[in-house]
RODO-2510 file (C-alpha; in nm, 4 decimals, decimal comma):
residues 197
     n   res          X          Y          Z
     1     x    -1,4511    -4,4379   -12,3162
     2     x    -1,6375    -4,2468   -12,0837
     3     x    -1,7344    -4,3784   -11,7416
     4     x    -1,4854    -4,6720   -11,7534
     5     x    -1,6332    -4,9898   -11,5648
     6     x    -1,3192    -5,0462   -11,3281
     7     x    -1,2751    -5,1599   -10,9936
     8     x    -0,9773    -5,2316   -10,7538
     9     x    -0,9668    -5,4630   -10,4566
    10     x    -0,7222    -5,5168   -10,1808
    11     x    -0,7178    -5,7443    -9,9363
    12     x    -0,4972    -5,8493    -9,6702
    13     x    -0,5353    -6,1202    -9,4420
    14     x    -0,2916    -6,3430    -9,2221
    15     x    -0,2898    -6,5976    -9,5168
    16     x    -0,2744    -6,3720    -9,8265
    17     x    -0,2160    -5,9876    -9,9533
    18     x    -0,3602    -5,9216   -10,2601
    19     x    -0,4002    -5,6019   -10,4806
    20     x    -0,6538    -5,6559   -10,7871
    21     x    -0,7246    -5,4171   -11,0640
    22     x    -1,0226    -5,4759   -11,3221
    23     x    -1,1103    -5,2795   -11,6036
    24     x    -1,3891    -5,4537   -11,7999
    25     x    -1,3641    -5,1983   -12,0866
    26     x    -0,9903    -5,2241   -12,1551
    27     x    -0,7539    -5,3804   -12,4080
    28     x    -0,6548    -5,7179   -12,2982
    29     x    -0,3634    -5,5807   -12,1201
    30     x    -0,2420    -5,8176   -11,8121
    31     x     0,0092    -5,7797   -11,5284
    32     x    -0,0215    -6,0826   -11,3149
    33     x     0,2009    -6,1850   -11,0341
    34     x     0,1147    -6,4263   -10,7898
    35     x     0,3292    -6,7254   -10,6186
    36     x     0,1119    -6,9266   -10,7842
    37     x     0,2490    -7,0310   -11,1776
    38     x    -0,0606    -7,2272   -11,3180
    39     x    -0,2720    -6,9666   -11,1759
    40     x    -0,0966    -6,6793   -11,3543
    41     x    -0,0941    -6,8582   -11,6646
    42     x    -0,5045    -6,8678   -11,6209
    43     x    -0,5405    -6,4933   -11,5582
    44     x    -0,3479    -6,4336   -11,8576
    45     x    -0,5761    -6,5770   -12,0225
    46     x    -0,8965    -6,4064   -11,8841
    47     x    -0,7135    -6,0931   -11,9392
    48     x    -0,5950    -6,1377   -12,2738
    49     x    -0,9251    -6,3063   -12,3992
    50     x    -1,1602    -6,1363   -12,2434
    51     x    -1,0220    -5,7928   -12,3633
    52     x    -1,0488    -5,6217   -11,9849
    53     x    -0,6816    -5,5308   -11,7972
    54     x    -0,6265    -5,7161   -11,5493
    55     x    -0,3776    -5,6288   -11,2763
    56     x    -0,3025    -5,8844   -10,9907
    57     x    -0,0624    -5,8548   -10,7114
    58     x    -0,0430    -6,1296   -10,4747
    59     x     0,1636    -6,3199   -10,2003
    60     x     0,0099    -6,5815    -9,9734
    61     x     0,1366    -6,8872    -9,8091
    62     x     0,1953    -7,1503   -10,0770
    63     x     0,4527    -7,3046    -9,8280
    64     x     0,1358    -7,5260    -9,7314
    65     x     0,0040    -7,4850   -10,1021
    66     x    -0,1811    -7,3222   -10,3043
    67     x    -0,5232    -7,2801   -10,1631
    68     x    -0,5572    -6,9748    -9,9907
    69     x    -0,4127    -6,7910   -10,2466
    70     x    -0,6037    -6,9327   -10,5620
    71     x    -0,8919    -6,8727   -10,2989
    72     x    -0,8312    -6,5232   -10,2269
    73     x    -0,7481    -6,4329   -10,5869
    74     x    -1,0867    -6,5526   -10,6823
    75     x    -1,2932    -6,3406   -10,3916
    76     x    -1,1101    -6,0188   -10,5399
    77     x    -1,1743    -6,1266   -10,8817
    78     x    -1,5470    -6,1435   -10,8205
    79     x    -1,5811    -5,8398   -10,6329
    80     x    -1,3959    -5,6409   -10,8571
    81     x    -1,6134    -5,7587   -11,1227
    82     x    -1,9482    -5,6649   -10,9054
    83     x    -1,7705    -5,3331   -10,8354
    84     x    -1,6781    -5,2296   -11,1960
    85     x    -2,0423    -5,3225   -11,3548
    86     x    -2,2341    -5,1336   -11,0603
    87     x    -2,5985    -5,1031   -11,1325
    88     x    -2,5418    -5,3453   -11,4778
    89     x    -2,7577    -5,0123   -11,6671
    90     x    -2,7351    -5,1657   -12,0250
    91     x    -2,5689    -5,4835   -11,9968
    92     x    -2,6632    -5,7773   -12,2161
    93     x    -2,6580    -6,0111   -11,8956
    94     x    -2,5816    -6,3494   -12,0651
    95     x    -2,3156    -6,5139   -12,2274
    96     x    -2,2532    -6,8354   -12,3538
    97     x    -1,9374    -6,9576   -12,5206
    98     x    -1,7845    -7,2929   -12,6141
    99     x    -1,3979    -7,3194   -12,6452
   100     x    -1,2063    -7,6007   -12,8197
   101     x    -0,8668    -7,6979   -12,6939
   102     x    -0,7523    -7,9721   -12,8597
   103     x    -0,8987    -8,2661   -12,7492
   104     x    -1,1281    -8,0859   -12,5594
   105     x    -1,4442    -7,8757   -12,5373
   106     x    -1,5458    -7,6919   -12,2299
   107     x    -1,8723    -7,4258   -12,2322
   108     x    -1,9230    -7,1824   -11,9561
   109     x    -2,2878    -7,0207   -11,9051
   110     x    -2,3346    -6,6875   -11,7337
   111     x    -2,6584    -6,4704   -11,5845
   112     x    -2,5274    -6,1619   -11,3836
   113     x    -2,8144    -6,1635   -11,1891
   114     x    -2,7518    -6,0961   -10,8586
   115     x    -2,8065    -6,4284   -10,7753
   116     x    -2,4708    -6,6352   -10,6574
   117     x    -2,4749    -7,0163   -10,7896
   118     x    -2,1891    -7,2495   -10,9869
   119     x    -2,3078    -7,5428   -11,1090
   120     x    -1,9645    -7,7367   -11,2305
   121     x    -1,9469    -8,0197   -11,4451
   122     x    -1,5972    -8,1246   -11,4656
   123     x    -1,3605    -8,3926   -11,3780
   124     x    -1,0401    -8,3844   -11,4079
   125     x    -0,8324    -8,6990   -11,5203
   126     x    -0,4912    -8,5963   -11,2452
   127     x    -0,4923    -8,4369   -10,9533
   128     x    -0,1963    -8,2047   -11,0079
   129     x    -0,0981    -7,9771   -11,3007
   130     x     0,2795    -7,8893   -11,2442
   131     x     0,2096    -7,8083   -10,8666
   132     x    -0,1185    -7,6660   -10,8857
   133     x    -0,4334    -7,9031   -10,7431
   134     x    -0,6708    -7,9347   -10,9669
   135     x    -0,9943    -7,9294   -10,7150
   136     x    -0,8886    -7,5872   -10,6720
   137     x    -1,0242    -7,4753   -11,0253
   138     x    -1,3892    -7,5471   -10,8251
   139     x    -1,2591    -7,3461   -10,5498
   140     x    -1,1569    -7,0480   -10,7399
   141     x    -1,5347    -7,0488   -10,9645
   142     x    -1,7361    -7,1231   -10,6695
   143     x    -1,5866    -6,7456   -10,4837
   144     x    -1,6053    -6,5663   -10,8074
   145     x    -1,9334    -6,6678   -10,8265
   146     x    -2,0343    -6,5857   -10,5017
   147     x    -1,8911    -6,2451   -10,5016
   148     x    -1,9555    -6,1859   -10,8214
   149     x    -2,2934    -6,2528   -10,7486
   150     x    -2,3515    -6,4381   -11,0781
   151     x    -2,5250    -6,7757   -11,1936
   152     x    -2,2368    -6,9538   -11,3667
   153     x    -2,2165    -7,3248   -11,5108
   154     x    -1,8852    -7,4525   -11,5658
   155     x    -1,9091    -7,7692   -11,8775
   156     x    -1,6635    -7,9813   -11,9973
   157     x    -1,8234    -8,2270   -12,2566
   158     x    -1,5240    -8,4003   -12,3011
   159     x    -1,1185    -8,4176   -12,3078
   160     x    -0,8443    -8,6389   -12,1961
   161     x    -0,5609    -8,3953   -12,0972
   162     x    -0,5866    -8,1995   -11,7537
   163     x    -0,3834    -7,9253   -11,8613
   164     x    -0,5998    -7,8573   -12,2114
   165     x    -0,9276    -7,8740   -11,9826
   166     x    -0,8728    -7,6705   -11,7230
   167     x    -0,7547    -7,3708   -11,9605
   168     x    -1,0029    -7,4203   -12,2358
   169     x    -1,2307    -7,3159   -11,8843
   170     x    -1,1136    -7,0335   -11,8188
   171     x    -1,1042    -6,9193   -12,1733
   172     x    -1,4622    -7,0157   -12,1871
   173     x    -1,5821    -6,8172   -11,8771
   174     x    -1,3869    -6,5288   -11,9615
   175     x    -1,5236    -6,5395   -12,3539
   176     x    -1,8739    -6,5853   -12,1768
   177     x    -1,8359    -6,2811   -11,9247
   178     x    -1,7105    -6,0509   -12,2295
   179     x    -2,0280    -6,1351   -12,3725
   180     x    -2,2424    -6,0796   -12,0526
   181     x    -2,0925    -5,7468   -11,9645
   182     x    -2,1044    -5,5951   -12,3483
   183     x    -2,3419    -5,3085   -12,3588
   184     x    -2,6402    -5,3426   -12,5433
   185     x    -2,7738    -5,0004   -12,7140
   186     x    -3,1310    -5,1683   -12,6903
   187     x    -3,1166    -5,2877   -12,3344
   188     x    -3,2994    -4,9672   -12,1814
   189     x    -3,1867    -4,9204   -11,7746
   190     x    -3,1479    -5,2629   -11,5959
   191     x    -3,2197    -5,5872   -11,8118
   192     x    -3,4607    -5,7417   -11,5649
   193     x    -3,8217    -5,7390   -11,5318
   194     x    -3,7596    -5,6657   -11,1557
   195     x    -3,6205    -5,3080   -11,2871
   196     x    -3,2902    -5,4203   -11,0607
   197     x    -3,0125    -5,6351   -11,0551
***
C-alpha cells in the first residue's frame, strides 16, 4: 500500500524507556516486550485484532509497580496513532464494536475528532489480575485518549470475571479503532463539516 499510515515513538524518561512502532495498515503482526505480562498480553491483542503491527519496546520501574510503565506505554500508543493518521484525509471517523467474552460484554465507542475525552464505564470485581492493578486499565485509556486526541467511551454492560472484562476491552477498542481509521472511498478530504480534524 502506498503511503503507509505509520508512526514511531520513543520516549525516555527517568521512570520509563520506551520504543513504539504503529502501522495502522499492516497485518496483525505484534512484537511486544514490556516488564509488564498482563499488559503484553493486551497489546497482543490490539495488534492481532486490530490488523495494524504493533512493535513495543519497553523497560520502566515496575520495582514500585506497574504504573508508570502501563502509563507511558499508553502516551506512545496514542501519539503514534495521531502521528500515523495525520490529516485523517478519508477516514470513516467512527467505530463502534461490541465484544463477547464469555460471561461478558464490553462496547467501546470512538470519534477521532481532535477532541480528547474517555468516558469509562467499568468496574472491576478484584483489584489485581496476576500482578497487574486493575485501575490502571483507566489509566492507560484516559492517555491514549488524550494523545490520541480522540472521544472514546469505554462500556462494560456486564461480566463477573476481571480477567474476561478487561480483555474483551481492549478487543473492543481496538475492533472499534480498525473501524474508525478504515478509509472510506466516499469520504472526500477531511470527514468534518469544519473541513479539519
Amino acid at each position: 500500500m502506498e503511503n503507509r499510515r505509520q508512526h514511531t515513538i520513543e520516549r525516555n524518561t527517568k521512570e520509563t524507556q520506551i520504543s513504539l512502532s504503529l502501522d495502522i495498515d499492516g497485518e496483525g503482526q505484534a512484537d511486544i516486550q514490556t516488564p509488564v505480562p498482563f499488559l503484553n498480553h493486551m497489546l497482543d491483542a490490539i495488534a492481532r485484532h486490530g490488523h495494524f503491527d504493533l512493535t513495543v519496546n519497553a523497560a520502566g520501574d515496575v520495582e514500585i509497580d506497574d504504573h508508570h510503565t502501563t502509563e507511558d506505554i499508553g502516551i506512545c500508543l496514542g501519539q503514534a496513532i495521531q502521528g500515523a493518521l495525520g490529516d485523517k484525509r478519508g477516514i470513516k471517523r467512527y467505530g463502534n464494536a461490541f465484544v463477547p467474552m464469555d460471561e461478558t460484554l464490553a462496547q467501546v465507542i470512538i470519534d477521532l475528532s481532535n477532541r480528547p475525552h474517555l468516558e469509562f464505564r467499568a468496574e472491576f470485581p478484584s483489584q489485581k489480575v496476576g500482578s497487574f492493578d486493575t485501575e490502571l486499565v483507566h489509566e492507560f485509556f484516559w492517555k491514549l485518549a488524550l494523545e490520541a486526541r480522540m472521544n472514546l467511551h469505554v462500556i462494560v454492560h456486564y461480566g463477573t470475571n476481571t480477567h474476561h472484562m478487561i480483555e474483551a476491552v481492549f478487543k473492543a477498542f481496538t475492533k472499534a479503532l480498525d473501524e474508525a481509521t478504515q478509509i472510506d472511498p466516499r469520504v472526500k478530504g477531511v470527514p468534518s463539516t469544519k473541513g479539519m480534524l
